[in-house]
N, C-alpha and C positions, 0 to 999 in steps of 0.2 A: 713580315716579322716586325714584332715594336716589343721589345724589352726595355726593362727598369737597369740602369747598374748605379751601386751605392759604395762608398769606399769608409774607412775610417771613420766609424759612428765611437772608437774606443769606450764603449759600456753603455752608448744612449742608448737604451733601448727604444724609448717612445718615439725617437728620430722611424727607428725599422718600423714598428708598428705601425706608426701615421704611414709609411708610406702601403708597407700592405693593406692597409682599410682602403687608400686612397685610388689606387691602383690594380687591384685583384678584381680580374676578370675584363681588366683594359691593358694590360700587356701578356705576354704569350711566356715571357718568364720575369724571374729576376736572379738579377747578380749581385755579390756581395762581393770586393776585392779585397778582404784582409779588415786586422787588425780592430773584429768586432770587440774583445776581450770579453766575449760571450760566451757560453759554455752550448756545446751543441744542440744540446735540447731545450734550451732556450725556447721558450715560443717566438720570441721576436726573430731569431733567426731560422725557424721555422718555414720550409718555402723559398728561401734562397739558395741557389747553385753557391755555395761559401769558398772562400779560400782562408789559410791560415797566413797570418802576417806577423810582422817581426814581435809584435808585443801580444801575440794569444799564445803563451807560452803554455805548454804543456794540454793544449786542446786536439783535440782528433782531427781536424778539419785537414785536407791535401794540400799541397803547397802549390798546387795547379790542377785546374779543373779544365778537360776536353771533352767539347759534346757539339751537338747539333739543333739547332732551332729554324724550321722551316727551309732545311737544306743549306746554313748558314754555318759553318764550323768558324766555333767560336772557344779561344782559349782564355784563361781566367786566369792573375796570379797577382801576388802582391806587389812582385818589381823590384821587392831588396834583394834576391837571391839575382838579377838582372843588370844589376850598377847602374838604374837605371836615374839616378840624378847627373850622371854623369852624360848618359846618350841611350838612344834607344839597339844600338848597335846587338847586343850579345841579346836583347828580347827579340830583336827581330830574325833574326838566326833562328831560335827557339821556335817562332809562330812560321816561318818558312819549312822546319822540319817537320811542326805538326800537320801543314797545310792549314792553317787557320785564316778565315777570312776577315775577321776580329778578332782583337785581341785589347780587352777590359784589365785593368793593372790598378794600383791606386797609391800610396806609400807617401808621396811628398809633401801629399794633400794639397796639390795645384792643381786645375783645373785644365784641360786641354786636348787637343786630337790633332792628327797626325795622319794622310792617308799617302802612305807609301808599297810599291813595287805591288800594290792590288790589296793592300790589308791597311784598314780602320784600325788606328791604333788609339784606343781613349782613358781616361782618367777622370773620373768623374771628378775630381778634387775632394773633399770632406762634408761628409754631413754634419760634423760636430767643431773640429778645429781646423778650418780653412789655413790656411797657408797666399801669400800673393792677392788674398781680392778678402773681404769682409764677410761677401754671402759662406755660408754653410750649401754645398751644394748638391747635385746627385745629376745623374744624365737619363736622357729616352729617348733612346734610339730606335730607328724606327725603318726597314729595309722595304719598301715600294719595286713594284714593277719597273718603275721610271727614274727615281730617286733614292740615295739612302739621307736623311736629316736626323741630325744629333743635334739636341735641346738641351741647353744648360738647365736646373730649374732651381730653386733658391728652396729654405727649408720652410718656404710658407708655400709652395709647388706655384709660385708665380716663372714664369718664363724669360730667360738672361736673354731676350731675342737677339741683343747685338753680338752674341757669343753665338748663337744659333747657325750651325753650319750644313749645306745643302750639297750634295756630289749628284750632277745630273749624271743618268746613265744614259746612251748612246745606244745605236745599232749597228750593230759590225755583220754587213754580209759577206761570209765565207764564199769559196768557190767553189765548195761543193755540189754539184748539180749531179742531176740526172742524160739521159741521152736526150733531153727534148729541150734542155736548156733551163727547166723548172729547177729553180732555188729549193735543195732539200735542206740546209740548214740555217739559223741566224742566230748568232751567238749576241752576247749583252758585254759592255766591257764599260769602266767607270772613267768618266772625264776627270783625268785629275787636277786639284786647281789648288795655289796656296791658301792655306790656313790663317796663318795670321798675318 
């Protein structure tokens, strides 16, 4: 799996555009966390999984989007209905009841991720009004056999490499066997490791 997530472009459209020209047909989706103040048919947000955030007032968009990518359940939402400047506390609740294995949000326009109790928690920060760092930014994520790595990337799609974060996955063999002693199953589980 390697998706696009984009947060807070507040009315650039050229920001979405540039990235779907840049992007389509090298990620498997894209996410949009909120507060496009784009109207839904919009062509620029055309093609995005979208959420509605605190300033697309009066827009169609779900105030949470649940779905699946390459067997990846993946929840979407803006984070102000989640007090999420405060803690990720009442979001993570929320992606525990969905069983989401990601969980994209955006609102603060800070940049960051979080892997806790087995769920990717990210924020792309802002493609238009950063908050905490200068770039304009957006994330791509990207879920391996081996690896999940989440890529910062700036609005010129150059790579934040020292923000660039890597979660090796492991092999967990169960004790599931057969009568002959033959291992029937092996399960994958993520090495968790701090963030910042």
């Amino acid at each position: 799996m390697k998706v696009l997530v984009v947060s807070d472009n507040h009315g650039n459209r050229e920001a979405l555009l540039h990235l779907k020209d840049i992007y389509s047909g090298k990620v498997d989706a894209f996410f949009h966390c909120g507060d496009s103040e784009l109207l839904a048919d919009d062509e620029a947000v055309l093609g995005y999984n979208i959420v509605r955030g605190n300033c697309d007032f009066g827009r169609v968009y779900p105030t949470e989007w649940i779905g699946e990518v390459d067997g990846n359940k993946i929840l979407v939402t803006h984070g102000h209905l989640f007090n999420i400047k405060v803690n990720l506390v009442i979001l993570k609740d929320r992606a525990k009841m969905r069983q989401a294995n990601y969980v994209f949000f955006g609102h603060t326009h800070e940049l960051g991720c979080e892997y806790s109790d087995g769920i990717l928690f990210l924020n792309p920060g802002s493609i238009s009004l950063p908050r905490g760092r200068s770039e304009k930014t957006y994330a791509i994520v990207e879920d391996t056999a081996s690896e999940i790595i989440v890529k910062f990337m700036d609005d010129s799609d150059n790579e934040l490499t020292a923000l660039t974060q890597v979660f090796k996955k492991a092999i967990k063999v169960t004790k599931e066997a057969d009568t002959t002693g033959v291992i029937l199953s092996v399960s994958a589980f993520l090495v968790v490791k701090q963030l910042f």
